[in-house]
N, C-alpha and C positions, 0 to 999 in steps of 0.2 A: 589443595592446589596452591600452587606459588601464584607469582605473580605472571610470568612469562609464558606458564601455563593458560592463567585467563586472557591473557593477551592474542594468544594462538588459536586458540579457540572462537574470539569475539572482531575478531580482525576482517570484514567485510564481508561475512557470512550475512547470507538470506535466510529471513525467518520466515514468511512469508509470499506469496504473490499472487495476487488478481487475476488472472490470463482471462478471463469473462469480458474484463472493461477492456481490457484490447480488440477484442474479436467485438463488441458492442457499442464500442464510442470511439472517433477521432476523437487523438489527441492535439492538445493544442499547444500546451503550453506545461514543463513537468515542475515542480519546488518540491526543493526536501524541508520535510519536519518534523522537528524535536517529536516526542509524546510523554506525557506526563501521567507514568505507572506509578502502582502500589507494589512491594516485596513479591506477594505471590507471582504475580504477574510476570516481573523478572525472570521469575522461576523456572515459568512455565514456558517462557519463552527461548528462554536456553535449552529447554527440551522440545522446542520447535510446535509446540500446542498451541496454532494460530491458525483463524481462518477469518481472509479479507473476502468471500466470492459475494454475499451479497452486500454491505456495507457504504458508507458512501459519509461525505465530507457536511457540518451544518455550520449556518454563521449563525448568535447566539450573542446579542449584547456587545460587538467589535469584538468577539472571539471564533474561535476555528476550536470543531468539536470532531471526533471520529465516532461518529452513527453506526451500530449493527455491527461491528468485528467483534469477534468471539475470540476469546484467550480462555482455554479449558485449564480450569485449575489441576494440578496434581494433587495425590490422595496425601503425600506427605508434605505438602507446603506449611502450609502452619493449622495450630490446633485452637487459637484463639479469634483468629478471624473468619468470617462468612463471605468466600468469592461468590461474585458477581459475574458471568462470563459475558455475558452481553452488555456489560457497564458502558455509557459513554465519556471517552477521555477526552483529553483537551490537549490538543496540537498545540505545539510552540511554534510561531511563526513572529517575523515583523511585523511591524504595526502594517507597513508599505505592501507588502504580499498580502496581508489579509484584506486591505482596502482593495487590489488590485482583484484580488478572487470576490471579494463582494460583490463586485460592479461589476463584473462581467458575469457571475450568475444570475443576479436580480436585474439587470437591466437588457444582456446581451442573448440568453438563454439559452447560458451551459450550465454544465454541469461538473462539481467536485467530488473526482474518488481517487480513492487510494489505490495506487498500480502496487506497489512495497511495501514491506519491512524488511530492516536490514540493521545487522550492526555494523556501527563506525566507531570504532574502539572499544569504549566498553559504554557507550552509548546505542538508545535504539532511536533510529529513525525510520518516519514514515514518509514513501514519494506518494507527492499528490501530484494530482493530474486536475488540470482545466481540459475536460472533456465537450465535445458535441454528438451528439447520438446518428447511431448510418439506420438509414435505411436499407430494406432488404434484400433492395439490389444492389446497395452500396456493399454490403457484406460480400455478396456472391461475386461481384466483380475484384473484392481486395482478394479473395480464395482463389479467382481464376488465375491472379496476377501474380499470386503466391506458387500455383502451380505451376504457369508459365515459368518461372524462374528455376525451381528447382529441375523441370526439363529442361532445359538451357546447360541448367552447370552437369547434368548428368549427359549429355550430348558434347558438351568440351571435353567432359574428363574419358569417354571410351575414343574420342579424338584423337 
């Protein structure tokens, strides 16, 4: 593959997504961040071999870690190294986001998960989310409100 090739390929494609933590937590607050892969990894992610559903964001020494995602190795990625699919990586973030996500989980009691992956050029980023968890009628009332709406627009458009 050329160059313009990888370009076309890597250009805001989704490798991943969460849809759990949507239907499970308010959102509050989203930041995108770097993540910090090994070669297979890359690999595997080009062939879209990611799963975010139970996973979730750890702080760790002034650092931001991605807990529980799975990147399934492929059979021909390499022959000298031993994947790890449940490894924990390390989110690139500022110093100022990581203080800002620290203090609002340890003191305000939310919570950090990953909504994304996605490529931005021939970079991969993960969206995190500053989450607060619904209750179960909180759920049922966002599903009412959701249904509401879609009879709404299906009542304008036979209009």
């Amino acid at each position: 593959m050329n160059k313009t090739t990888v370009k076309k390929l890597h250009q805001g494609g989704t490798i991943a997504q969460n849809r759990r933590a949507r239907h499970d937590y308010f959102i509050e607050e989203k930041f995108e961040a770097g993540m910090s892969l090994l070669g297979w990894e890359v690999k595997s992610l080009r062939a879209g071999k990611m799963n975010l559903s139970e996973s979730y964001v750890i702080f760790k020494n002034g650092e931001a870690f991605l807990f529980g995602s799975q990147i399934m190795p492929l059979l021909s990625a390499s022959t000298h190294v031993v994947p790890e699919a449940n490894r924990t990586r390390k989110l690139l973030l500022s110093r100022r986001e990581i203080e800002k996500l620290m203090g609002a989980v340890n003191q305000k009691g939310y919570s950090c998960v990953p909504l994304a992956c996605y490529w931005k050029g021939a970079l991969v980023k993960c969206e995190i989310a500053l989450v607060k968890g619904k209750q179960m009628h909180d759920k049922r009332a966002t599903e009412k409100d959701r249904d509401w709406s879609r009879e709404k627009q299906r009542v304008f458009r036979t209009a």
